[in-house]
Structures are given as structure tokens and as C-alpha cells.
C-alpha positions in Angstrom: 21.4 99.3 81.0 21.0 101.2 77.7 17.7 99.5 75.4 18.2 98.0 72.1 16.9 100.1 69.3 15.7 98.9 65.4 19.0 99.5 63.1 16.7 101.7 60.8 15.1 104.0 63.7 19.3 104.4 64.7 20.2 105.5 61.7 17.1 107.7 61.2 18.0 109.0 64.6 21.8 109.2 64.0 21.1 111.4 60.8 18.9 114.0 61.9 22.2 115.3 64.4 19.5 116.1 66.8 20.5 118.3 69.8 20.7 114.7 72.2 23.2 113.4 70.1 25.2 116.6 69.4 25.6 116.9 73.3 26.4 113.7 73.9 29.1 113.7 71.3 30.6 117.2 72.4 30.7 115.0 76.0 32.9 112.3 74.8 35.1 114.5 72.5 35.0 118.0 73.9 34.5 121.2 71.3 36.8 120.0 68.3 34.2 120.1 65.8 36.5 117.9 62.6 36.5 115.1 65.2 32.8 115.7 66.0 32.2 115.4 62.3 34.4 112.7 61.8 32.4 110.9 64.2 29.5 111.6 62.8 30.4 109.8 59.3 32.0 107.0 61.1 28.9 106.2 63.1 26.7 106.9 59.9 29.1 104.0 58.3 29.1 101.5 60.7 25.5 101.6 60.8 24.7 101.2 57.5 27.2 98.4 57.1 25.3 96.3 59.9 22.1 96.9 57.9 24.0 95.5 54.9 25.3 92.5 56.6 22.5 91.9 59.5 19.1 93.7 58.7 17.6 96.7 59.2 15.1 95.5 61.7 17.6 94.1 64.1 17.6 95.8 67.4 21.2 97.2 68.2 23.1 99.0 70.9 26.8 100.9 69.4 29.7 100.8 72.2 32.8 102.9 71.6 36.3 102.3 73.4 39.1 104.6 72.8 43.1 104.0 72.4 45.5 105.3 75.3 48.8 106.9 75.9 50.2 106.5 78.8 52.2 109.9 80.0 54.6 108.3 82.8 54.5 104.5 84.8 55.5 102.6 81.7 55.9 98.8 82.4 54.7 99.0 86.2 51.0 98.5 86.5 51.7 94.6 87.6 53.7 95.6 90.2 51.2 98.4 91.6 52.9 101.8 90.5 50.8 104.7 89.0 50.2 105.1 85.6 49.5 108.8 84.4 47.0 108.3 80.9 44.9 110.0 78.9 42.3 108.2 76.3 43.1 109.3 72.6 40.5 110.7 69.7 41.0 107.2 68.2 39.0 104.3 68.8 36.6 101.4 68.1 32.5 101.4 67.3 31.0 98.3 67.8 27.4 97.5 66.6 26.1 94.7 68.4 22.6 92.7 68.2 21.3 89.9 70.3 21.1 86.6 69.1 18.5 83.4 69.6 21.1 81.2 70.2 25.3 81.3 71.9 26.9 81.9 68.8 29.0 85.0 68.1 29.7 87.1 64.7 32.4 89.1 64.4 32.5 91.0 61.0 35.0 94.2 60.3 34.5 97.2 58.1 38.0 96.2 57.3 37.1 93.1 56.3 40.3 91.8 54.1 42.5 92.6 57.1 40.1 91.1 59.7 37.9 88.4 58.3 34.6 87.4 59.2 34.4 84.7 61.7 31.3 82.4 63.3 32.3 81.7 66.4 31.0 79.1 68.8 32.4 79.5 72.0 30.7 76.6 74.1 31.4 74.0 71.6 35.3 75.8 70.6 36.5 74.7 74.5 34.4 73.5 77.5 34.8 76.5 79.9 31.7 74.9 81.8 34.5 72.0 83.3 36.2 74.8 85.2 35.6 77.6 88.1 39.1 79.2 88.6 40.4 81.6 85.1 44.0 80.6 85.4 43.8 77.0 85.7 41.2 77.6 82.0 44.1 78.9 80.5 46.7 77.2 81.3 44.8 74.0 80.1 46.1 72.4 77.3 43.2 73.0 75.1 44.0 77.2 75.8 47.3 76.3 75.1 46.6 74.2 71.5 44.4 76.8 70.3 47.1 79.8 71.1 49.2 78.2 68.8 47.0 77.4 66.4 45.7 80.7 66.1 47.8 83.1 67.9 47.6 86.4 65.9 43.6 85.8 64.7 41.8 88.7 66.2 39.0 86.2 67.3 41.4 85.4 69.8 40.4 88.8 71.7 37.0 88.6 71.9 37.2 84.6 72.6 39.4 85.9 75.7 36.4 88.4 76.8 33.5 85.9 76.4 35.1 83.0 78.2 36.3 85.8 81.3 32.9 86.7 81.5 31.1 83.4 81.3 33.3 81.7 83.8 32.1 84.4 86.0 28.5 83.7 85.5 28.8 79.8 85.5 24.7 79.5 86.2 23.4 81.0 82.6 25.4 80.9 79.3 25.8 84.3 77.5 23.7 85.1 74.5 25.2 84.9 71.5 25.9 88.3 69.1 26.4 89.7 66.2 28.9 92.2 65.7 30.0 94.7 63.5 33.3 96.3 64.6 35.1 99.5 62.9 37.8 101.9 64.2 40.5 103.9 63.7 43.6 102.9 66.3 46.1 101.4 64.0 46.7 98.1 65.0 50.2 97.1 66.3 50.5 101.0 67.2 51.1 100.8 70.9 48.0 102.7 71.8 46.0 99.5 73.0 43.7 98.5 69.9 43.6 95.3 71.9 42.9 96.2 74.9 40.1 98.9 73.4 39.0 95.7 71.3 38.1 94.0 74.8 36.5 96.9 76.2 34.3 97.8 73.3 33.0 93.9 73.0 32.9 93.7 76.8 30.4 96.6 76.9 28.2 95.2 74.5 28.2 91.8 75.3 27.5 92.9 78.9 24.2 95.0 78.1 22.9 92.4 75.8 22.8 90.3 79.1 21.7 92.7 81.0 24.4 92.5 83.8 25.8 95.1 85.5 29.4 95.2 86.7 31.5 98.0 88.7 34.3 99.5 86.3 36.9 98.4 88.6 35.5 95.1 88.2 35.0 95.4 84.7 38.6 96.4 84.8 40.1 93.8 86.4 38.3 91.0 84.2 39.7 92.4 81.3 42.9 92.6 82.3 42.7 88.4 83.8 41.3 88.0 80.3 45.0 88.7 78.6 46.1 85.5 80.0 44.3 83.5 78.0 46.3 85.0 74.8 49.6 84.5 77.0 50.1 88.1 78.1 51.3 88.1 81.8 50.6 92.1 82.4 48.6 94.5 84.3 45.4 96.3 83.9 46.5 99.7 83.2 45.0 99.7 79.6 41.3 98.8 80.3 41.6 101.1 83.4 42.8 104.0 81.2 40.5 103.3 78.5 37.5 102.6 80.8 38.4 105.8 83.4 39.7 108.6 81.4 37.7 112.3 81.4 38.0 114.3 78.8 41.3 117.0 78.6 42.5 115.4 81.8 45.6 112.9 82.7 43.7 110.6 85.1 46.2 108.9 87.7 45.4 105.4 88.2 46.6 103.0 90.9 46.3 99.3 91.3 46.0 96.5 94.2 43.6 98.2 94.9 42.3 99.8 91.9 41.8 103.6 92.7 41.7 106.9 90.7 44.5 109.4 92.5 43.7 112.0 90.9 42.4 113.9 87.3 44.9 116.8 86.3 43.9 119.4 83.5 46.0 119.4 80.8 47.2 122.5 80.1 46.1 124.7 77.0 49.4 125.5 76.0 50.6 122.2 75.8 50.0 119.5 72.6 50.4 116.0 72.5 51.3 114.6 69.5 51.7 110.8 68.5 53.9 109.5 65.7 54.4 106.2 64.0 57.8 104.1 63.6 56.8 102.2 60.9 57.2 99.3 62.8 54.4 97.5 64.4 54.7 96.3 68.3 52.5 93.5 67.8 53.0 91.7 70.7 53.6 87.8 69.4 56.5 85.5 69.0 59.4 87.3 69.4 57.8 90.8 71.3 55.6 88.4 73.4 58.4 86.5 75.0 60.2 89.8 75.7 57.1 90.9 76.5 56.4 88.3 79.6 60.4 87.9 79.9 60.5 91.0 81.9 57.1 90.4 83.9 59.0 87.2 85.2 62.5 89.5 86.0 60.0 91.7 88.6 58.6 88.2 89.6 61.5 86.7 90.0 63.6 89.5 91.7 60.9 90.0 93.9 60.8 86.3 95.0 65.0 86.2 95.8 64.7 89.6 97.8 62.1 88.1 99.8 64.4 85.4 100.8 67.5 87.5 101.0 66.4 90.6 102.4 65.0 90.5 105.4 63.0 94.4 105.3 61.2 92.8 101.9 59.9 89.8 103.3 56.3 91.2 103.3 56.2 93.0 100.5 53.9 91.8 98.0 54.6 94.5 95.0 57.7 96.2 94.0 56.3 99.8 94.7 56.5 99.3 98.0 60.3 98.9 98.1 60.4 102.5 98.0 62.4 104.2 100.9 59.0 106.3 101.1 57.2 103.0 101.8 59.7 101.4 103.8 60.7 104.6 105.5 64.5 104.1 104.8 67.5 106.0 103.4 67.6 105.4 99.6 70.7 104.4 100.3 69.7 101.1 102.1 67.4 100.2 99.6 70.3 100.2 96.8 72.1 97.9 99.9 69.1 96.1 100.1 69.1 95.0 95.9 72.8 93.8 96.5 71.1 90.6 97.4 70.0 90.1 93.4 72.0 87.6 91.5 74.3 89.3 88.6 72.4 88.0 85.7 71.8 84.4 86.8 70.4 81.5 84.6 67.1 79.6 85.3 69.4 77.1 87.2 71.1 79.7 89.1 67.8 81.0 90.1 66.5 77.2 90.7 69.9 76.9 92.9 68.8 80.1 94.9 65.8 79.2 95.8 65.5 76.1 96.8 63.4 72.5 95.5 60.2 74.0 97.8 59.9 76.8 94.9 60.4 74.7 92.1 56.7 74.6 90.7 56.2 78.2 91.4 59.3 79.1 89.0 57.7 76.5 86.7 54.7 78.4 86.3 56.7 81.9 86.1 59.5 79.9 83.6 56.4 78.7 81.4 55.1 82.1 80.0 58.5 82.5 78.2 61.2 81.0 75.8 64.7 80.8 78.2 66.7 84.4 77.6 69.4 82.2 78.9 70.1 85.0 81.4 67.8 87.7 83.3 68.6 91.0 84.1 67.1 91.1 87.2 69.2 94.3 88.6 68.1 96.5 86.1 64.9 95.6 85.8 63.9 96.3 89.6 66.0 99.7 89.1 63.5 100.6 86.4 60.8 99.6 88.0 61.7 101.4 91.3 62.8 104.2 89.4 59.7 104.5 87.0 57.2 104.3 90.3 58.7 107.3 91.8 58.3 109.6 88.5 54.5 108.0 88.1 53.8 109.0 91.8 55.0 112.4 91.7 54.2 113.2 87.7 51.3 114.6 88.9 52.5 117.4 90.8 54.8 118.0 88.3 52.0 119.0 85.7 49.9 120.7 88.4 53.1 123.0 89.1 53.7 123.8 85.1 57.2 122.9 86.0 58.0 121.8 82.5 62.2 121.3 82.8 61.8 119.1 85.3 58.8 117.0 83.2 61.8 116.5 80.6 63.8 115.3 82.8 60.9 113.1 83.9 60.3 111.8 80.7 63.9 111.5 79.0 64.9 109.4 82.1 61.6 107.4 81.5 62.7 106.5 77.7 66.2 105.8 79.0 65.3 102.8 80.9 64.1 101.4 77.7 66.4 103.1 75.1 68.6 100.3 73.6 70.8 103.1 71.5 71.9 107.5 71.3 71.8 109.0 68.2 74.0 112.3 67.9 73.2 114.9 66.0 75.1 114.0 63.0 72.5 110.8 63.0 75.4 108.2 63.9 74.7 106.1 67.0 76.0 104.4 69.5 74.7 101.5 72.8 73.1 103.0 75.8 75.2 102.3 78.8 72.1 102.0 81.5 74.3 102.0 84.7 73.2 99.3 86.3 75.0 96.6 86.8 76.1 95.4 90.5 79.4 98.0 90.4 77.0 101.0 89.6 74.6 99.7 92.4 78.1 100.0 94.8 78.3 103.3 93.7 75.0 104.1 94.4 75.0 102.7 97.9 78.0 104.9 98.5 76.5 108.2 96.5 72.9 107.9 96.8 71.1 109.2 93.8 68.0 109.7 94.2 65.6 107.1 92.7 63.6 109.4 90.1 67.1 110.3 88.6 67.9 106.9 87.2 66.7 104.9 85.0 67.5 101.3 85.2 67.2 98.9 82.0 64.4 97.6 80.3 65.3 97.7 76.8 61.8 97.8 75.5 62.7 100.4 72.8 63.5 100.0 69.7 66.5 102.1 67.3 63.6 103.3 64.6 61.8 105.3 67.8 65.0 106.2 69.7 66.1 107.8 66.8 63.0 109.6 66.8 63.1 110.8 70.1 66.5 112.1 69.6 65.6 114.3 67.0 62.5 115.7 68.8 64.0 115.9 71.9 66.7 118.7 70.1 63.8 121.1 69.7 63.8 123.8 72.7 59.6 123.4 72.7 59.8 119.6 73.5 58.8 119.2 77.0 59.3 115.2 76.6 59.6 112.3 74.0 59.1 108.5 74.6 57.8 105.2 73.5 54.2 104.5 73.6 53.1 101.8 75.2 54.6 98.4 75.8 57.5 99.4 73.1 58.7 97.0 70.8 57.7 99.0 68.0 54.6 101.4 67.0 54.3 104.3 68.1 56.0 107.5 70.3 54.6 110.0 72.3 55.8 113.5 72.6 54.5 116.5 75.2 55.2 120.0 73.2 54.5 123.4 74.0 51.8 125.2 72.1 53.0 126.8 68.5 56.0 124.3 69.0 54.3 121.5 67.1 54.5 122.4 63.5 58.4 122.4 63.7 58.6 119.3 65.5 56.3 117.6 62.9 58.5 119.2 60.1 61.7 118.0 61.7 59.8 114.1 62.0 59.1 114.3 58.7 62.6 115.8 57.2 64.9 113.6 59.3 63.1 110.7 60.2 60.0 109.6 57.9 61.4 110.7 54.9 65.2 109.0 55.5 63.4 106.1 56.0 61.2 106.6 52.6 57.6 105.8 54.7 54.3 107.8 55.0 54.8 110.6 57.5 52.1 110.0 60.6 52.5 112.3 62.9 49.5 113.9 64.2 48.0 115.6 67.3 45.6 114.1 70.3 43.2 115.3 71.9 42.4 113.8 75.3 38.3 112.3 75.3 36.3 110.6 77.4 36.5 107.2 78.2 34.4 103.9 76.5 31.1 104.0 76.5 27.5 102.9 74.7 26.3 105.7 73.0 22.8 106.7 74.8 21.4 109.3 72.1 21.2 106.8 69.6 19.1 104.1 71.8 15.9 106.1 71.5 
């Protein structure tokens, strides 16, 4: 547990840049000495904007939690593949302070773009009537308030508090005031809500004095997505929570475990770049979103039935031939038993009346696509666990071609069109539909070396990737992510990043007539409360 300090003896503290604090910060951010700076003045800020709003006498602790790229295992956490992540040089500061009573303040720097709001958690929805998390939030009071607020950013921290209090049923959680500012642009695909959680979550928890395990930790925050309708994984609090600083950490899930931390190499840069359309996941995004959780679900369910070597499995990783000790060629076989695009009453037909309310709950966390693509789904999934697994290696090795091919194959599952060079574009054929699958019975391609469909791109950022990706020092190019929007990710080879920025910024941002953001990341440590500034 860190101890509360005064608000004025913090910022006294904060401004003398003693020696504690410049260590600490060189810890979390490593030897880049703008961002350093840039800290500096956003800590200085957020300090002196709580003593404006709250008091100077208040005692505070700050917690910080950074954004995250995601370097390969895209769309595969929830069905327990690797995810390869590093935590950005973007995130949010939270000042927190105690409170006499269970009421919780959230204010924003940003104010106009995130509004105050006095929240009152015990009296908003009575959390004390249940003891199981996904009966809370399916309720229909969850449910009412979703709707009525769905894109409030209240909604976040609501989603922590409640997680955490239905965990501790025997005391209620103090109250807080917070004071939040940060720098991931929202909507970006870099998990601002995610970070969000975390940051509050760290706070909230040292105010209380409880201490919890990160993987714990981890997997509360990532329950605590259902109750704004998200039916994903964890991999964004366990990237934001676990990363080290200049290293991809390689995370696994069911269980949660750390593989490995890999160095990234000096010669390579990662730069991030903005579509210009936001990936807010609501309405539209969210239903696609949770539409292709329920494909993996629902494939996974049918093979079960169908396929006799999948009748244990409990998560799709472990259809690998490596796992099941098989020729590749009998697992394609093996996914012959999936239904060519079936409707919810082809599926309902498949199954049987004895699964009825399980499809229910699966049916309820989306609108009806009228058809799933449950085929190519599973062959991304598949596909996408094999690269994560081995991605590793693959950096260790420095063996950069076959990292492109990694990547672009990666982006291909979700690509919805190819741009040539003359800028005119045309579908992506994702070759997989039941004939390809024949074909692959018969050829056996290996499983890294295709790419399934998950259609999670969008045009704006395929375009993007297209023109990158014509650049001999791009090593890879690919959403960031969830897709949907926001941003791209791109792996570039030192002194190669200048023309790849120039080439974004002739071809892409200025065609489309919107602010060029493009920049580069540095890897840094994952969230924490700063300790320096509790003294």
C-alpha cells in the first residue's frame, strides 16, 4: 500500500524534481528525456487542478495506467491464445482522495468532453441483492441504465466499483474523488478504456487498503466489461497491468501466465498512426464487436457435438494439431462439420431444444447478423494463435521477412478491401469458405499461412497499410486493436521511419484533408501509483 500525502506537500515534492522522483520516472519511461519532461508538466497540471477543484489539504495518492498495442494475437484472448503487447508512452493520471462517505467524483481536465459527474453507486443500482457478476449484469436494471447511458464515461468507472464491491460484499467501498487527465485519444484503439479501469481500479483499491494479485486484478477488470456489454477477454488490463519497459511481454490466458518478455530491438521503431475514424465500440461496432465473440462460441459449441476429437476442448487454441497432436490436415477435416453460414435457426436446428437457453444467452449480446460466418472465424482464430505462439521466436531470431509475413497475414484476416498502387481498390477474397477448406484438407497449408476472415478492418486503415506496407523498411502494418476504426500499428526499421511518415502524410492524411498523427512509441512500464510523490 502506498500512503496518502497532503495535495500541497505533492506538489511541493513534485516540483523540486528531486533525485526519488527522477528515478522513478526514468523506471516507468526509460531514458527519453521529452517524455520525461512531458511527464513532468502533466503531473505538475493534474495536481494543481485537484487543488483547484478539491483543496490543497486533501490527502492524495496519483495512479497512472498506460495505452497498449498489441503486436500479434489480435481477437483471441477469449479463446486463450497469446497476445504479444507492449504498453505505449500514452496514458492516464488519476488523482484520487478519500472520502467520509460512498460517493464518487469524477472530474476531467477535459472537462467539456468529459463532464463532471457525482456518482452514487449504492443508491444508482442495489449490487448488495446479488453474489454472482454475471447474473448483476444481466439484470434489468444493468440493462436500463446501458441504454440510458451507453457512451457516458461514468459507465467505466461504475463497471470497476460495482466488480470490486461485489467482491467484498462484507464492507462498502469508500467513496472518492477523482481527478483524471491523460493523453490516449479516445476511440483510438489503444485501450483508453481499459487504461480508464486500471488507473481507477488502482486508486480505488489503495484507498481501501486491499490488496489484490495482478492476475486477479486482471481478471476483475476484464469481468468488469460485461457490465457495459463487451463479451471479450482480458488481454488489455493484462497488457497494461504486465508490461516492462522496451520489451513485448507475451501473455497467456486460462490460466493467466506471462511466457515470456522479449527486448525490442534498437533498430526497430514502432510507430502508431490515426485513421481519422474513431473505433468506439457502441451501437453499430459493439454488435460486430460481440457478433464475432458469439461465432467462436458458437462454432466451438457445434464442433463439440460434431466432432468427436473436440469434445473436451474448452478453448479454441487448443484445436491446434500441436495440441491435439494431429496432421493439420485433419483438423481442416475436422472444421468440415461447421455449418456454411447458418442462421440463428439453423444453429437452434443443430443443436438441439437442450441448448436453447445457452444460445439465448450467447444470441442476447447481439443484434441478429442474420447469418454467421462461423468458418472463417475459427480459421482466423486458429490461424492468429499459431503466429501469437511463435511471434516470439520470430523477434528473438531478428528474422524480419518472415515477421512481415506474420503481420500482413495477421491484417488479412480482418482486411475488408486491397488498394493497388494506383489507389483504386478492390474486396478481399479471404479463402475461406467450405470449398477452400476442401482444398485445404487435400493441400494442407500450414495454419500460420492463412488468414481466415474477421473483417474487423476498416477501408480508411487498409488503405493505410497498403501504402506503408510498399516501403522496403516496413517490417509489418496492421490495425490496432479491436479495429473498427482508430488507429494502425506499423514495425519499421531504424532510419526507415521518416519516409514512412512522409509517405502517411502525402498519400493518406492529406488526400483525406485531416491532421496528420503519426508518431513514434516508446515501449514503458506498466500502470502503477507513483511512490516518489507519496512522501
Amino acid at each position: 500500500m502506498v500512503s496518502s500525502v497532503e495535495a500541497s506537500k505533492c506538489l511541493n515534492h513534485l516540483m523540486s524534481k528531486s533525485i526519488d522522483i527522477k528515478e522513478e520516472l526514468n523506471t516507468i519511461y526509460g531514458d527519453q528525456l521529452s517524455l520525461i519532461d512531458d511527464r513532468f508538466k502533466s503531473l505538475k497540471i493534474i495536481v494543481e487542478n485537484f487543488i483547484k477543484y478539491y483543496g490543497d489539504n486533501r490527502k492524495i495518492i496519483i495512479s497512472r495506467a498506460p495505452g497498449r498495442v498489441n503486436l500479434m494475437g489480435r481477437h483471441i484472448d477469449h479463446q486463450g491464445g497469446y497476445v504479444n503487447t507492449i504498453a505505449i508512452n500514452k496514458e492516464i493520471l488519476l488523482v484520487a482522495s478519500s472520502r467520509q462517505d460512498y460517493k464518487v467524483n469524477i472530474r476531467n481536465i477535459e472537462n467539456l468532453r468529459f463532464p463532471e459527474n457525482k456518482l452514487d453507486p449504492h443508491s444508482l443500482l442495489e449490487i448488495s441483492k446479488f453474489s454472482d457478476w454475471k447474473d448483476f449484469v444481466r439484470s434489468k436494471e444493468v440493462l436500463k441504465l446501458n441504454k440510458k447511458i451507453p457512451d457516458d464515461w461514468s459507465m467505466y468507472i461504475l463497471a470497476i466499483y460495482y466488480r470490486l464491491q461485489l467482491n467484498y460484499p462484507k464492507f462498502k467501498l469508500t467513496g472518492v474523488d477523482c481527478l483524471f487527465g491523460g493523453n490516449i485519444p479516445v476511440g483510438s484503439g489503444l485501450s483508453s478504456s481499459s487504461a480508464l479501469g486500471v488507473v481507477f481500479s488502482l486508486a480505488l483499491l489503495n484507498l481501501n487498503k486491499i490488496n489484490l494479485s495482478k492476475e486477479i486484478l486482471i481478471e476483475m477488470i476484464g469481468e468488469a466489461e460485461l457490465f457495459l456489454g463487451f463479451d471479450g477477454g482480458k488481454a488489455d488490463p493484462a497488457a497494461i497491468i504486465s508490461a516492462e519497459k522496451g520489451k513485448v511481454s507475451t501473455i497467456g490466458f486460462f490460466p493467466f501466465h506471462i511466457l515470456c518478455t522479449t527486448q525490442i530491438p534498437k533498430h526497430l521503431k514502432i510507430i502508431i498512426a490515426y485513421s481519422g475514424i474513431e473505433a468506439k465500440k457502441v451501437g453499430e461496432k459493439k454488435d460486430i464487436f460481440n457478433q464475432r465473440v458469439a461465432s467462436y462460441k458458437l462454432a466451438m459449441m457445434i464442433l463439440r457435438k460434431k466432432w468427436s476429437l473436440s469434445k473436451n476442448i474448452s478453448h479454441l487454441r487448443d484445436l491446434m494439431p500441436n495440441k491435439l497432436n494431429i496432421p493439420v490436415s485433419e483438423l481442416y477435416h475436422g472444421l468440415l462439420s461447421l455449418p456454411n453460414n447458418p442462421t440463428r435457426n439453423d444453429i437452434i436446428s443443430i443443436m438441439g431444444p437442450e441448448y436453447i437457453e445457452i444460445l439465448k444467452e450467447v444470441f442476447m449480446t447481439h443484434v441478429d447478423p442474420d447469418n454467421y460466418d462461423l468458418l472463417g472465424v475459427t480459421l482466423f482464430g486458429l490461424s492468429e494463435c499459431a503466429r501469437s505462439e511463435n511471434f516470439y521466436k520470430i523477434l528473438e531470431k531478428r528474422n524480419y521477412k518472415l515477421l512481415k509475413t506474420f503481420v500482413n497475414l495477421s491484417h488479412n484476416g480482418d482486411r475488408l478491401v486491397l488498394f493497388d498502387s494506383f489507389g483504386n481498390y478492390s474486396h478481399y477474397d479471404h479463402l475461406s469458405t467450405k470449398d477452400h477448406l476442401v482444398l485445404m484438407v487435400k493441400n494442407q497449408p500450414s495454419l500460420v499461412s492463412i488468414s481466415g476472415n474477421y473483417s474487423c478492418s476498416i477501408k480508411e486503415i487498409d488503405k493505410m497499410v497498403d501504402i506503408v506496407n510498399s516501403i522496403p523498411g516496413t517490417i509489418g502494418a496492421q490495425i490496432a486493436g479491436a479495429g473498427m476504426g482508430g488507429n494502425m500499428t506499423i514495425l519499421v526499421k531504424d532510419n526507415s521511419e521518416i519516409q514512412v511518415m512522409d509517405e502517411l502524410r502525402n498519400k493518406y492524411y492529406k488526400q483525406q484533408n485531416i491532421s496528420f498523427e503519426a508518431s513514434i512509441t516508446y515501449p514503458i512500464s506498466g500502470a502503477s501509483i507513483f511512490k516518489s510523490l507519496q512522501k
